[in-house]
Kinemage of the C-alpha trace (Angstrom):
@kinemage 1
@onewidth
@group {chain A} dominant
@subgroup {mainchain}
@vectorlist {calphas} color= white
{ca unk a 1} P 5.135 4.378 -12.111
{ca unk a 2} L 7.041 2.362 -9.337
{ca unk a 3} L 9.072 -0.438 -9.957
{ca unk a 4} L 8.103 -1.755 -6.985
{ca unk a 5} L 5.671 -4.849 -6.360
{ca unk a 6} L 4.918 -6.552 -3.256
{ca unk a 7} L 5.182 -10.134 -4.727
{ca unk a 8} L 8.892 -9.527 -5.722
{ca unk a 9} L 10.309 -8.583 -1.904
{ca unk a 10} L 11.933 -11.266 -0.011
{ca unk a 11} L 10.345 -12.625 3.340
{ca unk a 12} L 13.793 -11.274 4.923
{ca unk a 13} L 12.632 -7.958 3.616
{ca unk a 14} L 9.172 -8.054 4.947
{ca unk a 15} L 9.415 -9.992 8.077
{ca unk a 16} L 7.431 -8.592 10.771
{ca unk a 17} L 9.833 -8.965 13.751
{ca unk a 18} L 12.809 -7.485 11.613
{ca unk a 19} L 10.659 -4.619 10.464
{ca unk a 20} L 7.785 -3.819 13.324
{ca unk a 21} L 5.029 -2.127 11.427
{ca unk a 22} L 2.261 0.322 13.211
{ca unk a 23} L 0.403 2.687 11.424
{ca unk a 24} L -0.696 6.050 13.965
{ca unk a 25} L -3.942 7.905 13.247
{ca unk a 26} L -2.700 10.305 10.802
{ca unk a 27} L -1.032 7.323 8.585
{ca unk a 28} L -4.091 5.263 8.769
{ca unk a 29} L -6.731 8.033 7.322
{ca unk a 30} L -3.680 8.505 4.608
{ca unk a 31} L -3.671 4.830 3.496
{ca unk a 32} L -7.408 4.632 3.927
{ca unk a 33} L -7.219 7.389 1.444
{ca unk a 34} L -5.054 5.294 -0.988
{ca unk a 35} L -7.023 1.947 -0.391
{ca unk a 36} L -10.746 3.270 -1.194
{ca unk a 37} L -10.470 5.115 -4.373
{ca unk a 38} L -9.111 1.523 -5.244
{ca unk a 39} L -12.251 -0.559 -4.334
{ca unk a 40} L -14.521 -0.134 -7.426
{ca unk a 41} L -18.024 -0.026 -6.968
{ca unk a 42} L -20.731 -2.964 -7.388
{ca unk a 43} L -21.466 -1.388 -11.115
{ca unk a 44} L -18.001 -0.556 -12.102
{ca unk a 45} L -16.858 -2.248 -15.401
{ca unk a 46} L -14.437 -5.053 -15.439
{ca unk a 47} L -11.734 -2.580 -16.079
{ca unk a 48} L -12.124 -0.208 -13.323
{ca unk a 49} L -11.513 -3.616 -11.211
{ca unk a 50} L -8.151 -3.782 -11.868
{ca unk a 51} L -6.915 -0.328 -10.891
{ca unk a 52} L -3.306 -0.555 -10.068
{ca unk a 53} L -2.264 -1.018 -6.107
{ca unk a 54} L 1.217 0.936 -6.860
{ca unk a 55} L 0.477 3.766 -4.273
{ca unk a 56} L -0.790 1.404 -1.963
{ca unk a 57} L 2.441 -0.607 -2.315
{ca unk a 58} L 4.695 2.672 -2.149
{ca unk a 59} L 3.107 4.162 0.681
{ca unk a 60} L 3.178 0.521 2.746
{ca unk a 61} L 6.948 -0.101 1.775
{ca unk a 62} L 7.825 3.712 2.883
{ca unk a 63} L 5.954 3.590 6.049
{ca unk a 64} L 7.406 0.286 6.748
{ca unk a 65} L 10.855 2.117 6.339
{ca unk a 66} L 9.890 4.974 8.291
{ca unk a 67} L 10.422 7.025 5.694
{ca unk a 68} L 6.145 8.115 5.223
{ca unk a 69} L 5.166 10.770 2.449
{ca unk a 70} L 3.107 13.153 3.909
């Protein structure tokens, strides 16, 4: 489990002109990949609606870095 959450990082550490983000094709299908398994479905239980975002988070911060998983 990461330690990481997206509420915790500074604006300095996020700020779009400081750290250009752009996701190419192959990076897009990957966090499209993360994102859906996420979304729960119209009959899902309350419990499956709070799935954790951690690999969403990880793979944003990474790619954000420029340092992608593949």
């Amino acid at each position: 489990m990461t330690e990481l959450w997206a509420h915790t990082l500074t604006w300095a550490e996020v700020d779009p002109p400081r750290h250009p983000f752009e996701l190419d094709e192959d990076a897009a299908r990957m966090l499209t990949g993360l994102v859906v398994p996420l979304l729960p479905s119209p009959e899902a239980a309350d419990e499956h609606r709070r799935r954790s975002l951690d690999p969403v988070t990880e793979f944003l911060v990474a790619a954000g870095r420029g340092n992608r998983r593949s």
